[in-house]
Structures are given as structure tokens and as C-alpha cells.
Residue, then its C-alpha position, 0 to 999 in steps of 0.5 A: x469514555x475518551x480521556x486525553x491526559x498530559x503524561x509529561x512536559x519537556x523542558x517547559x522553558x523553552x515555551x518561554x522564547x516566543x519572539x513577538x509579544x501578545x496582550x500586555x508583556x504576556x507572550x503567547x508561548x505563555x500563554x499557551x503554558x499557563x492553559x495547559x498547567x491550569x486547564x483540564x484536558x489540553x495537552x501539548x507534548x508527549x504521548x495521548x490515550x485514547x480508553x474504550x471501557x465500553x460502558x453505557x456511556x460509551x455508546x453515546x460517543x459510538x455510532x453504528x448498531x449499539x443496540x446489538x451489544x449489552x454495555x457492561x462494565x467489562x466490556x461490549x456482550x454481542x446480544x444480537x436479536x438474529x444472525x447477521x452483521x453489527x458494526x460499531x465505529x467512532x472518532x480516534x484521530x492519531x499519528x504513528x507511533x501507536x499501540x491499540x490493546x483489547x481482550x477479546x473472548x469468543x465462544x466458538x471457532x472462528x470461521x468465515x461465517x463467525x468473525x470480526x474485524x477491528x478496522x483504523x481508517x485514515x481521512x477522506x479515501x485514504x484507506x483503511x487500516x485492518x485486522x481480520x480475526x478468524x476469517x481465513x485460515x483460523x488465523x490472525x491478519x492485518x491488511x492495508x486496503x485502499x482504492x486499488x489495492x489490498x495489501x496483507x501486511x503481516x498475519x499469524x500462523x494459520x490454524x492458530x484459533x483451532x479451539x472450540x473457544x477463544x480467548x485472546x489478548x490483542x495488541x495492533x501498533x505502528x511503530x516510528x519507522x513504520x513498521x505496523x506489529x501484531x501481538x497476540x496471548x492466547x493464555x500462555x505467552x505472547x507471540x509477535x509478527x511484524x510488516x515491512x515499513x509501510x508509510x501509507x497510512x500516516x494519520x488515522x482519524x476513526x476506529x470501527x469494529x465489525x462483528x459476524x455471526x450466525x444464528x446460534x452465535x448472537x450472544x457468543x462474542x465479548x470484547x473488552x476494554x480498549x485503549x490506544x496510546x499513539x504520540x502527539x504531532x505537534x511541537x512548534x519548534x524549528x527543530x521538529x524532526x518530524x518537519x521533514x513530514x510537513x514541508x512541500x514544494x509547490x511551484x518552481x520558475x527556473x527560466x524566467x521568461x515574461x508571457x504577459x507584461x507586468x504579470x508573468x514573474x520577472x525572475x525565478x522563484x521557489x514556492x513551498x507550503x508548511x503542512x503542519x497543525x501549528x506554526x513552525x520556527x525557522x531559524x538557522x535553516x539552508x536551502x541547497x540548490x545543487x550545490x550552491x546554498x542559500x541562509x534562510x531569514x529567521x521567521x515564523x511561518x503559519x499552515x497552509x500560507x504560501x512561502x516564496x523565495x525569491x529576489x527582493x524585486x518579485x512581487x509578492x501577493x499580500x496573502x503570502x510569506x515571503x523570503x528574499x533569497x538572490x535565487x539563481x536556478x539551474x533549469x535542472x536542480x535538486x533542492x533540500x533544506x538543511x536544519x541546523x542539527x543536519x536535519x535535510x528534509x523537503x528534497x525534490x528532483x526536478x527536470x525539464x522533462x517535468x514539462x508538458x508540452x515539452x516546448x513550455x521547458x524553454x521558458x516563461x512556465x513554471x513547474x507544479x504539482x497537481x496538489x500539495x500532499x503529492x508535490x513530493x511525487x516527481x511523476x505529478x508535476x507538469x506546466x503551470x496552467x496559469x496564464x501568466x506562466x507562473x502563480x506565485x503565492x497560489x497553491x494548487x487545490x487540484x484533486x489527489x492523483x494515485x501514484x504507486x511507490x514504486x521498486x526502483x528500476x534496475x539493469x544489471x550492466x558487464x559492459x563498458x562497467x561493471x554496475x547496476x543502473x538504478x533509475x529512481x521512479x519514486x520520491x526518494x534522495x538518492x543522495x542518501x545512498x553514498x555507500x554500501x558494505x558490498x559496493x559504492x554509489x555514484x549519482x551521475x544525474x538526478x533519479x539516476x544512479x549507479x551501483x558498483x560492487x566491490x566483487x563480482x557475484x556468481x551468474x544467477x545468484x540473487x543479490x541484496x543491497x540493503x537502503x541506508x538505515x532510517x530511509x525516509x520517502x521525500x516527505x518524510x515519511x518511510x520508505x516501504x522498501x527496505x532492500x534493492x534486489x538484483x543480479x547478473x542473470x542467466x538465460x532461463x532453461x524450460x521449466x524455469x519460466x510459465x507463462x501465468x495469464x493471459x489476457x488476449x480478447x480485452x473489451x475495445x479499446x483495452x489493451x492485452x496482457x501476459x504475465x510469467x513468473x519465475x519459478x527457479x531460485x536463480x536470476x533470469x535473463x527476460x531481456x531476449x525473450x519473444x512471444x510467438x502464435x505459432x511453433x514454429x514462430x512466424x513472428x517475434x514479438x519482444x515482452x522486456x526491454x534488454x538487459x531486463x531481469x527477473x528474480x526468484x519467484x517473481x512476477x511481471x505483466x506485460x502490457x502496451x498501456x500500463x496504466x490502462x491495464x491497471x485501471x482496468x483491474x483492479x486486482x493487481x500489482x501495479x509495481x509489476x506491470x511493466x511496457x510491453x515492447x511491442x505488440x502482444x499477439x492476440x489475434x490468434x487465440x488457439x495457442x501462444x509460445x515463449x521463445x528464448x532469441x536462439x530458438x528454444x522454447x520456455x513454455x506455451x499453452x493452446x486451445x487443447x489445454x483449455x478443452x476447446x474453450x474460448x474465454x468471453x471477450x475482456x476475460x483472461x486465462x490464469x494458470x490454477x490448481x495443477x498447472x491446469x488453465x482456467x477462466x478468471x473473470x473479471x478477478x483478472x490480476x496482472x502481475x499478481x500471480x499465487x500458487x494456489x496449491x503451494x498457498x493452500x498446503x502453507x495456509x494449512x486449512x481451507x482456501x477458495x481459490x474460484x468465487x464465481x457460479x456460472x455457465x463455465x465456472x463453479x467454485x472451488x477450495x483447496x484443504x490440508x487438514x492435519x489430521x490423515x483419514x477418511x473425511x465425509x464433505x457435504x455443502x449447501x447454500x445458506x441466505x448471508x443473513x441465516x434466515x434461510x437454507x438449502x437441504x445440504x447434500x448427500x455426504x461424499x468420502x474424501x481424503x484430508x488433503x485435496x480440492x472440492x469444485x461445488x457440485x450442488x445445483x445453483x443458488x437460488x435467486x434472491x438475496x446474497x446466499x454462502x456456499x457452505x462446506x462441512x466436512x466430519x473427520x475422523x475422530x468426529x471433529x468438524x471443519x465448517x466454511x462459508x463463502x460468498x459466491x458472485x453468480x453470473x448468468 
């Protein structure tokens, strides 16, 4: 059943004040009023419901495996003929702020093999919204996935659903600032986690739940009603203030310069698109171009129609608005609008630099962004590849280009000023950031700033400046940023600093990497660091520019390419790959040293610590288990690093930390049980789908705390197997996992 409800009207007169007629005297805001008062099911403001009851009916709205549940009027009964998998997915468009709530009840401990997730995915490949129940850690987890990254946002405490039977009272929501929270009841009282701001995942379309479960788990799961509240997107008005999400620039002609005769502009202009699902007033809008400001017309503007903003003499394409506007603009600017409530919104930075080639900065080419849900984004924009120079009222339809948002770049300064210079890689108004409790702000060019505290920290102390409340990215939506770290660093001791991957024989034409992180709980000095392949140091090769800082337990990879190191894997931290500034050494592959610039050395491995072997080309070293180095494949993760003995003891359960089976590698997991005595382990191999299983092997005696390498022989062929462990405390409870295991020949 999906019911649509109006919960409330707010101050319908307004409706009332459209400004042209339609049909008679009849007005069309009356005529929208009249159907939303007499016709069933249309709603115009306030909040929508979405409720699942999961009755027979429902499964005429749900596609996926219905025919694995039994449709009750309490819920869907998992009555699945064999072990395996069943998924059910439907249409749920909405907007955040939103809460989803369900009551779910299990009949066994989750694990790995016996799981299910609740997934919110937004449009096309913008990503998926997911909550894990019991896959790892006996534990709740709500992740970000998109093309390139997974991104855990908040999670429960592990161990959380230790019991032989669960049941749980959910609730998942997003609330306006973009916070996502988890809420959970397991029949005492309600606990609650909550993310940082996240923002990208403003619309979610479709809702899927995916179950599961081996062979004597088919009919052991239930799930009950589900209901989704989320806020409506749309209201017509000029005041809106969700129009800051809405209004894009797409197209600036600065310096005006005629390529073609009777084609090219004459005089500059500004193009802009309005994103939103209706039509919006503008009424009493300014645009200010640095500082000069511009009254808009009082007009109605329509989705998707290109707006231009120009002098009257420009000719406009009949299939665009257009606002005449005596527009003198600078070849480097900064442009906002400015409602009459003091709402700015549709901020953009734009500089010569944009262009490319840079000689087109001398006139006669416009600047565009590659596609209008990115024109917020600085780093997208480039030339006009028109041949006119300029395309005004035609928006650019070219495909997304993925651009991270970014940390601000940051350089602690002593001299001649005490400062912190910011540069600002992500679309972000550094005008909002005028003053801070700890120190002020000036802005001397655009995406450049300077912080300057009110009193000098301590040398290697950690430092914070929170962002001004509400902070919104330029397209309105918020920021994933809630403080700017940074510090006066010191010069790192051994033992501060280790070197966590390396990657030094990469696949041809792919560039190397290095990654350190910071292991002390001070600010680090990285700046006047060198890599060497001898120790003694033949040659020094610089990683970090000068003046570059590392924060406590922080992580950074050093590529030449960075870019290419991030399409090459995947599995990464893209904010914390940076340039290298010059040449990895990677020739020499038997050993690699870090030097501070007088010599001293921080850290280093050699071709002794990896018991003479030698990684297959394209493939790196990754600092494991007991500072021991091993080979990480194609999971390669540059500035990605995790202790895995310190995330196995903090999870309290079981975690892999190896995936793979072959010639150099066997996989692996940590444990912390919390139960001290001897335990006995055994494994086998068992088909994903529970058809089939190996004998499992003789049992061994091992301690509740410690890491279990697979020593059965390998999978056999065919479909995909698990790699199963069980072990008997002792007070004869048992912990069973199971985890897929990519084998490689």
C-alpha cells in the first residue's frame, strides 16, 4: 500500500497571488488549490508518507523475489525454499529530511552468512544509501556507496546483536542539515548514533531490502511495517529557501571579444539554469558581482529554460528568459544572488585560470561547466567549445565528471605573518567565514584565505576552527566538513612517522605511490622530508611541498599522477592523495628509507622484512598485523591506511583482514572474544549458496584473543565457496563467520 497524504496547508492565500490569469478571471494558483482541496491524493506542502504493510497487495507494487516471503498482515515471513539470497526493491522518491521506521525480528545471530540490509538508492549512479544488520561485528552500520568510494557513515557498538534472537525496532533518517541517524530498540530503551554532515545523496528514488541466509535459516526472518515520512520539495515561491539548491550558472562572457562577425556576443553575459520541479518567482532578487550589484526584474522563470543576463543589445534565443541587466564584468569575479530575506545562494569563484588553453583568457571565449548539477564545482569549468566562443541560451548536456569535496588545503605560516593559509578546492563562499571565536578571517583573492589567531598555539599542539553554523556547499546543499584542523608543526622523532604502502613496480604507464601516516598525537612537520633507496642516502627525493603538515593519526599518499592513482584503485581516499614533488624512487625495490632534511632516519623497510620476496608487478606492499609487511593486491588503498590490530580489539569480534587465496597469499582474521579460555577453531569451505560443503578440519586449541591464517587446502573449483570458521568457547557457546574468498591462480 503507498498512501500520499496532505498533513497540513500553510497559509493558503498566498495561493491566490499569481501574477497572469488563466481560463476565465481563474488564476492558476487557483486552480491548483481548488484540486488540491477536492482531488484525492495531491498534495502541495508539508510532509509525505510512504507505509509498506507488506500485505499481498503490496507485492503487486514490489518487484524482486516475492515469492521467497509469505505476505502477512504483520509483515513479510522469509519462506525461502533453499539457502541463498532474495531481494526486494520499489519506487520511493524523496528529499531529505526523512525517517524510515520498521520492526524487524530474527530468529537466530546474525553473522556474515545470516544478514540483511535495507538499501535507499538515489537516481541514475548517484549512489546508494545503506544499512548493514549483522554482517560484521554483530553490529549495526550505515554506509555511503558510490562508484568510487564506500564511506561508513555511523555504526552501533559492536557486539550489539550477540543473542541467540533478535528483536529490533529500527528507525534510519536524514535530517535538514544532512546529518544521516541510526536509532535503534532491542526491548529496553532507544539508543541513537549520528554522522557527520553528508550531502551527497540529496534525492533518493528507490527502496530495496536484501536478505541472507543458509539452509537452516529460510524461514527465520520477519519484517514489519515499514513507513518513510520524508519533507516535500516543492514550493513555488521566491522565498523558498531551499532555492539556494536549485539555481546554477552555467555560462560566463567576461571579455567580450567577436570571433565570427554577427554571431559571437558583443557584450558580456551571465547564463543560469533554475533546477527546481515548478516554476519560481523572482521578486526583489540582487546579483552581486563583486561589489557591485545588479536589481533583478520581477519575473517568473520555468525548469530547465535557460536564463540570460545581459545588456538589452544582446541577442536572445527565442527559447530562452532573459533578464536585461547593464552587466560590466570583471575577468575575475565573484557572483551571488541575494533574496530579500538575506538569503545568498547561487555563489560561484570564477577566474582566468578556468580557462583552458589559457591563451583563450584573452577574450572572445566564454566559461562553462562541463554539466549543470556540476556547474557549482570551479575545478569542471573550462572554455566554451563552441565555435562562436560563447553559446548563449544552451546549456551544457555533457556527461557528470566526478570531483571529490575536497579539505581545504592548508599551510601553517610564522613568517612574515602569523597565519593559516587556506586555499578552498571545493565550491564553498569563503565569504561566510568572516570570524571565529579563536581568531579572524580575510580573504585577499577568491578560493584564498587567511586565518589568523587571536594567540599562538603550543608547537605541535592540534588545533580547530569550527565552520560558521549551517554552512552550505554553493548549491545549497551541506557541507560534509564541520571543522578545519591544523597546527604549528613539529619536526617528527623515529617512531612518530611509518611508512604504510608502497607501491614501487606499477603496471606501465601507472604511476608509484608512498603513503605514511602519523602515529603520535602531535602535528607533524612533513615538509622537509626525503625518500632515499640507500642508507646511506645517495638521492633525495621530496614527498610534501614546504611547509606541509600532518595531523594525528593522519594519512597521506604520494603520487606523481593523482588522478591516475585514483582511477587506478579504487579502494582509496581521494581527499588524501596528494603530488608528489618529485620522483618516487622505484627502481631499486630491495629497500626504501625516510630521512628528515639533517639526516635522520624516521622509518624504512627492506627486502629482509618481506623474506625475500618481491611483489608482482602493479601490486603493493601494505603494512598488516604486527608491523609485519605484506602483499595487498589489487585491494591496493592509497591514503587509505587501517590498523588492523587496533580496528579488530575496537570492533570486539571478528574481522578479515586478507581476502584472497593464492601462490603468496591466504586469508586471514583477527578475533577478541570477550570471554578469556581456551577455545577450539575449525574451518571449511562452503558453496554461497549452501548446497554444498567441505569436511571441516580437525579442531586446533586457541586463546580468545589472536589471528587465524586459512591452513585448509584451497577452494575447490566452481561456483563462489565461503571460507567458514567456527570456534567452541569455553562454556560451549559458538561464534561461526563466513566470508567470500576471491582466489587467484
Amino acid at each position: 500500500m503507498f498512501i500520499i497524504s496532505i498533513n497540513h496547508f500553510s497559509h493558503p492565500g498566498q495561493l491566490l497571488k499569481a501574477p497572469f490569469p488563466l481560463f476565465g478571471g481563474l488564476h492558476v494558483a487557483q486552480i491548483v488549490l481548488f484540486c488540491a482541496l477536492f482531488i484525492p491524493g495531491l498534495r502541495l506542502f508539508g510532509q509525505t508518507s510512504a507505509h509498506l504493510t507488506w500485505e499481498s497487495k503490496d507485492s503487486l507494487v514490489v518487484q524482486g523475489d516475492t515469492e521467497d516471503f509469505a505476505w502477512t498482515k504483520t509483515g513479510i515471513h522469509l519462506q525461502a525454499p533453499t539457502a541463498g539470497r532474495s531481494q526486494l526493491k520499489r519506487r520511493l522518491s524523496m528529499s531529505p529530511p526523512w525517517i524510515a521506521k520498521t520492526h524487524v525480528e530474527m530468529e537466530f545471530n546474525p553473522s556474515s552468512s545470516n544478514a540483511f540490509r535495507m538499501a535507499w538508492h538515489s537516481p541514475g549512479d548517484g549512489g546508494t544509501l545503506q544499512l548493514r544488520v549483522g554482517e560484521e561485528d554483530d553490529a549495526l552500520s550505515l554506509w555511503r556507496i558510490g562508484a568510487a568510494e564506500e564511506v561508513q557513515l555511523c555504526n552501533s557498538p559492536a557486539g550489539l546483536l550477540d543473542l541467540s534472537t533478535v528483536t529490533l525496532d529500527l528507525e534510519v533518517g536524514q535530517t535538514a542539515s544532512g546529518c544521516y541517524v541510526l536509532r535503534w530498540n532491542l526491548g529496553s530503551a532507544w539508543e541513537e548514533v549520528q554522522s557527520s554532515p553528508d550531502s551527497l545523496f540529496p534525492f533518493l528514488e528507490t527502496f530495496s531490502l536484501e536478505v541472507f541466509y543458509t539452509a537452516t535459516r529460510t524461514d527465520k526472518f520477519h519484517l514489519g511495517p515499514l513507513t518513510v515520512n520524508f519533507s516535500d520539495l516543492a514550493n513555488p515561491e521566491g522565498g523558498d529557501h531551499r532555492s539556494n539548491r536549485f539555481w546554477v550558472w552555467t555560462e560566463i562572457l567576461a571579455k567580450p571579444a567577436p570571433l565570427v562577425q554577427g554571431h559571437s556576443p558583443k557584450t558580456p553575459f551571465l547564463e543560469a539554469l533554475w533546477l527546481g520541479p515548478k516554476p519560481i518567482l523572482v521578486d526583489g532578487w540582487v546579483l552581486h558581482v563583486n561589489a557591485r550589484t545588479y536589481a533583478l526584474p520581477r519575473v517568473w522563470l520555468e525548469p530547465m529554460v535557460p536564463i540570460l543576463l545581459g545588456d538589452s543589445a544582446m541577442e536572445i534565443p527565442l527559447t530562452a528568459h532573459c533578464l536585461h541587466l547593464p552587466l560590466d564584468l570583471p575577468a575575475n569575479g565573484t557572483l551571488f544572488l541575494e533574496a530579500p530575506g538575506k538569503e545568498a545562494f547561487g555563489w560561484l569563484a570564477y577566474t582566468e585560470e578556468m580557462h583552458q588553453p589559457k591563451d583563450k583568457a584573452s577574450g572572445g571565449y566564454s566559461l562553462e561547466p562541463r554539466t549543470p548539477q556540476q556547474a557549482c564545482l570551479p575545478a569542471v569549468w573550462t572554455s566554451s567549445q563552441s565555435l562562436y566562443g560563447a553559446s548563449p541560451g544552451e546549456y551544457p548536456q555533457g556527461p557528470a565528471q566526478y570531483i571529490p569535496n575536497q579539505p581545504p588545503l592548508l599551510r601553517a605560516r610564522t613568517n612574515p605573518d602569523m597565519a593559516v593559509d587556506v586555499i578552498w578546492p571545493h565550491p564553498i563562499d569563503p565569504l561566510a567565514f568572516l570570524h571565529d571565536e579563536k581568531g579572524t578571517w580575510t580573504h585577499p583573492s577568491p578560493l584564498r584565505s587567511l586565518f589568523t589567531p587571536k594567540t599562538t598555539p603550543a608547537p605541535g599542539v592540534p588545533q580547530k576552527t569550527l565552520w560558521p553554523p549551517h554552512t552550505c556547499r554553493c548549491d545549497g546543499q551541506p557541507l560534509d566538513l564541520d571543522t578545519m584542523k591544523w597546527g604549528w608543526p613539529l619536526l617528527p622523532v623515529e617512531g612518530q612517522l611509518h611508512l604504510t604502502e608502497i607501491l614501487p613496480d606499477p603496471l606501465p604507464y601507472e604511476p608509484c605511490f608512498v603513503e605514511w601516516h602519523n602515529a603520535s598525537q602531535e602535528v607533524l612537520d612533513v615538509g622537509a622530508l626525503f625518500l632515499s633507496d640507500q642508507n646511506p642516502p645517495n638521492t633525495w627525493r621530496r614527498l610534501a611541498p614546504e611547509g606541509s603538515f600532518l595531523y594525528p593519526n593522519e594519512v597521506q599518499a604520494f603520487s606523481m599522477d593523482p588522478s591516475l592513482t585514483e582511477e587506478r584503485y579504487p579502494h582509496q581516499n581521494t581527499a588524501q592523495i596528494r603530488q608528489a614533488q618529485e620522483d618516487i624512487p622505484a627502481e631499486n625495490r630491495a629497500e626504501l628509507w625516510l630521512y628528515r632534511a639533517d639526516g635522520h632516519v624516521l622509518d624504512g623497510m627492506s627486502l629482509e622484512q618481506m623474506d625475500g620476496r618481491i611483489p608482482p608487478e602493479g601490486m603493493s606492499w601494505h603494512l598488516g598485523p604486527q608491523n609485519a609487511w605484506v602483499i595487498s593486491g589489487d585491494s591496493a588503498s592509497p591514503g587509505l591506511w587501517v590498523q588492523p590490530r587496533g580496528q579488530a580489539k575496537a570492533g570486539g569480534r571478528v574481522l578479515l583482514i586478507m581476502h584472497r587465496w593464492g601462490s603468496e597469499e591466504r586469508p586471514m582474521v583477527t578475533y577478541h572474544f570477550q570471554r578469556n579460555g581456551a577455545w577450539t577453531l575449525r574451518e571449511r569451505w562452503i558453496e554461497a549458496s549452501g548446497a554444498g560443503a567441505t569436511a571441516w578440519s580437525s579442531g586446533v586449541t586457541v586463546a580468545s584473543e589472536g589471528e587465524w591464517s586459512c591452513g585448509i587446502a584451497s577452494p575447490p573449483p566452481g561456483p563462489m565457496w565461503l571460507w567458514e570458521i567456527e570456534w567452541h568457547g569455553p562454556q560451549q557457546e559458538v561464534r561461526r563467520r563466513a566470508y567470500p574468498i576471491l582466489r587467484k591462480e
